[in-house]
N, C-alpha and C positions, 0 to 999 in steps of 0.2 A: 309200517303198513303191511299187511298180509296178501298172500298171493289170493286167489279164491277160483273156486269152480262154479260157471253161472251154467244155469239152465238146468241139470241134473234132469235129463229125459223132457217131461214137458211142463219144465216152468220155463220157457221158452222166455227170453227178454224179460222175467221179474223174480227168479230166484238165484238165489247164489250162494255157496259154503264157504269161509272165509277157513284157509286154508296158512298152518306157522311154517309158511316161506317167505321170509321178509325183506323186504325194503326199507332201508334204512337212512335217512335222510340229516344234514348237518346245516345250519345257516349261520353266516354271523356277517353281520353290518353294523357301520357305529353312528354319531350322532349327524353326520354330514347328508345331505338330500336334495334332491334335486325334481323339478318338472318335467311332467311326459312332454309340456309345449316346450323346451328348451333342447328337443330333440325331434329328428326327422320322422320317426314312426317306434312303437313300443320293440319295434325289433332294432332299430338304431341305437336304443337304451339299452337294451340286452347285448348286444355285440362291446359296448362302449366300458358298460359296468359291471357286466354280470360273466359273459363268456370268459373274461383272460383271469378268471378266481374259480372258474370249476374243473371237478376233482370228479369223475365217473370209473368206480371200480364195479368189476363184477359183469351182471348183465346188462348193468346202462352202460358199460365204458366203451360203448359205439354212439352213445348218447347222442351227443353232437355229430353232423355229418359236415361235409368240408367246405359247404355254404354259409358256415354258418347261419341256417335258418333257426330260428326257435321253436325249440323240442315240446312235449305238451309239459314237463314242469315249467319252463321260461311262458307259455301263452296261460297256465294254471294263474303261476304267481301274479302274471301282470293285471290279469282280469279279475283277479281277488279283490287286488287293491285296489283298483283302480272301480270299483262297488264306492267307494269314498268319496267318486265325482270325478269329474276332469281336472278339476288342478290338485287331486293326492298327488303329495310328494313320495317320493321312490329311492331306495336308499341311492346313493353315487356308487358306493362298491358293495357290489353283494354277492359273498362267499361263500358256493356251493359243494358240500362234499355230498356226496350219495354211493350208497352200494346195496348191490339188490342180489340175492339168491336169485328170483325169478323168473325162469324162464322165458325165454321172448319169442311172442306170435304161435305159444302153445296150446291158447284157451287157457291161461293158468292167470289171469288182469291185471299180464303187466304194466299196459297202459294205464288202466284205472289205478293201480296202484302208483303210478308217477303221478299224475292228474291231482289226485289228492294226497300226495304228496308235497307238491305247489302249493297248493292253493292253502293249506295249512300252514306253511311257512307264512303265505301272505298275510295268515290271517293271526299270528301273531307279532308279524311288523308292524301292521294295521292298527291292531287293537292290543296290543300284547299280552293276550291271553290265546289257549289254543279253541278254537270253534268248530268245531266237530259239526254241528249241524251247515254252519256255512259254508264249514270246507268242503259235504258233503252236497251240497245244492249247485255247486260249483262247478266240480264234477261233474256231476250229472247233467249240464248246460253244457260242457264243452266235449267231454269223452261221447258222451251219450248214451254210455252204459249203466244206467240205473242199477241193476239187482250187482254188476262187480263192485262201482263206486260204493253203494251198501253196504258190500263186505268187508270190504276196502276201509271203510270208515268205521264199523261199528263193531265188527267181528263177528261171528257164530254163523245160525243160519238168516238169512235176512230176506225177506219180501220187498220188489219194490211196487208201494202203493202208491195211488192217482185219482189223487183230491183232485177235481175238475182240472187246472192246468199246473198244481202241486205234485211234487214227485216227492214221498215219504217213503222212508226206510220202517218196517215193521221187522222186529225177533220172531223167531218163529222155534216154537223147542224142537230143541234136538237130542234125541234120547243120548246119556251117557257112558254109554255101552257102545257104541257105533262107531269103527274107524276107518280110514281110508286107506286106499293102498290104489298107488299111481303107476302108470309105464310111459314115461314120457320122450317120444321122437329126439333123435341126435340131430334129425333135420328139419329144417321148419315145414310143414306139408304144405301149407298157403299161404298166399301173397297177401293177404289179409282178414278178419272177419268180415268187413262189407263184400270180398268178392265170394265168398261163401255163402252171403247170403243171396247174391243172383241166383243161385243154384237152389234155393226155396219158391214154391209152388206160390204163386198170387191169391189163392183161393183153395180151402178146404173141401171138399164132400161133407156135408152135415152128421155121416154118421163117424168120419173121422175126425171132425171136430169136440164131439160129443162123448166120444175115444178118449181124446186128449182132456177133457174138460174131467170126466170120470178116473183118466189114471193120477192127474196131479194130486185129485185129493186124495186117492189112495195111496199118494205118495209120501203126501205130507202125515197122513195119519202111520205112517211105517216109520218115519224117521222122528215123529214123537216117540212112539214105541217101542222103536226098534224091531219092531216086526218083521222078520225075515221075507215073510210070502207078499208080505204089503208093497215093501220097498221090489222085490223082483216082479212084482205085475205092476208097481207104479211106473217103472222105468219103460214101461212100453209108450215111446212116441211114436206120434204119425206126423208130426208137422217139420222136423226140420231132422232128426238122424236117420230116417229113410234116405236125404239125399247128401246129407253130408257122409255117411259111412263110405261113401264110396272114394273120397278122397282116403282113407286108412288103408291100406291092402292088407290083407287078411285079416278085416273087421272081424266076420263072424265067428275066426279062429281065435281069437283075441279074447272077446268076450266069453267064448265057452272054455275055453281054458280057467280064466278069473273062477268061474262059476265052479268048476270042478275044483278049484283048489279051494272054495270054501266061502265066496263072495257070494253074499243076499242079491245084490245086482251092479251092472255094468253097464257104462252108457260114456258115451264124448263127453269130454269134461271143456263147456263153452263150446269155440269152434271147431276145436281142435289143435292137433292131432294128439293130444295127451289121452289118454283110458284114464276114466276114474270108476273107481271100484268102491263099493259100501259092504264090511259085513262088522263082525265082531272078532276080539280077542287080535292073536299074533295075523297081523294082514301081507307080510313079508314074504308068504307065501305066494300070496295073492299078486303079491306085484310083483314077484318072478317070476311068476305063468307069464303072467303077461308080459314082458320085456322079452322071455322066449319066445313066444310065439310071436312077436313082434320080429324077430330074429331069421325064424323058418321063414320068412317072407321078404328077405334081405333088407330090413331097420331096423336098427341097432337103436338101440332103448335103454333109457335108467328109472332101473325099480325106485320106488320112495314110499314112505310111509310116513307123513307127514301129521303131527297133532293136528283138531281143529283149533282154528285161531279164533279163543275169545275175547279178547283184546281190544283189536281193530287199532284205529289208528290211536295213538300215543306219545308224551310228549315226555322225554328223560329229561 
């Protein structure tokens, strides 16, 4: 599974770039199975069967806290299979290795990337094939992030669409010329994306709505194209990095720095605090402007220049 950056200015909550920083995921169970009813609660089953077989290297290897409560792969997986009805049977031991490049509580979906991570193991214990549309529906019900789950599961750039109460992942092109360049915080800057979103406005002005509704598409039409001027006047939001920029110190040095070293445009990559950057050709540049200037302002930051991830999720 791919890391991904959702939002990219103002696709607020339905766009996302699915970005080759991966999560890598291992399962194996044999023919022995058991009842969710032969157990006190689906976390009594995970403590029993699943906890004393998992293996978290990397940035899940805090995975587990010392309550053993159930992480979002363990409530991914349980809620997959348990789609089968109330009496699916559940393996007795199920052996988890995982290791993740990405980032954690950086805007970069490392949740969504566990989420569906789960929920595709379940969905080949379940059915024993991999389901990509179900692991992705799954997701999307438990994380709640639509447009990362998207990236998450399908790769590139992805829309998340809503069919009356259907949540649908759409591709959206993405010119081939276009690459990224990251500076991503050594610290975590917030305690969560829901409490970031407190700090969002209840209510637009009609003419910053109408702002944001005009720069998406000019957004989308720059990262078809690759259009340099499209993509840096699409990035202009008014709904949510007006207030989240201020969790970053020295936003606006940050971004103008990216820009002077060659970047189309720059914007919070999700909630943050990670900078993602769009131009073309060597973007290395670009992500060491910005980890310096992350720097002048006492956060220490690592440059990256990360492929996009066409991929999405996957099954070796």
């Amino acid at each position: 599974m791919p890391a991904s950056s959702a939002n990219l200015g103002p696709g607020f909550d339905c766009l996302a770039l699915a970005l080759n920083i991966r999560l890598n995921a291992k399962a194996n169970w044999d023919d022995k199975k058991v009842k969710l009813r032969d157990f006190d609660s689906p976390l009594d089953w995970w403590r029993r069967c699943v906890l004393p077989h998992c293996k978290y290297t990397g940035s899940v290897a805090t995975l587990e806290d010392d309550e053993g409560r159930p992480n979002l792969v363990a409530v991914a997986f349980t809620k997959a299979v348990l789609t089968g009805g109330p009496e699916y049977y559940l393996p007795e031991k199920l052996v988890i290795e995982m290791h993740s490049e990405i980032p954690v509580g950086q805007g970069l979906g490392s949740s969504a990337a566990a989420v569906v991570a789960g929920a595709a193991m379940a969905e080949v214990f379940r059915t024993g094939k991999l389901e990509r549309q179900a692991a992705f529906a799954t997701a999307v019900e438990i994380e709640g992030h639509a447009d990362n789950a998207a990236a998450a599961t399908f790769g590139g750039l992805q829309a998340a669409l809503l069919f009356g109460r259907e949540t649908r992942a759409s591709n959206i092109k993405f010119s081939e010329g276009l690459r990224v360049a990251l500076a991503v915080p050594k610290e975590t800057l917030k305690v969560s994306t829901d409490a970031t979103r407190r700090w969002l406005p209840e209510s637009l002005k009609r003419t910053d709505a109408v702002s944001n509704q005009r720069a998406l598409l000019t957004l989308l039409y720059g990262l078809r194209l690759g259009n340099k001027e499209a993509i840096r006047a699409g990035f202009e939001d008014r709904l949510h990095v007006p207030h989240r920029k201020g969790m970053i110190v020295g936003y606006d040095d940050i971004a103008k720095a990216a820009m002077e070293a060659g970047a189309y445009g720059v914007t919070i990559s999700g909630a943050g605090g990670t900078m993602i950057a769009l131009g073309e050709g060597d973007m290395k540049p670009v992500a060491n402007a910005m980890a310096e200037a992350f720097s002048r302002h006492g956060m220490d930051a690592t440059p990256m220049t990360p492929d996009i991830d066409t991929q999405g999720l996957t099954q070796l």
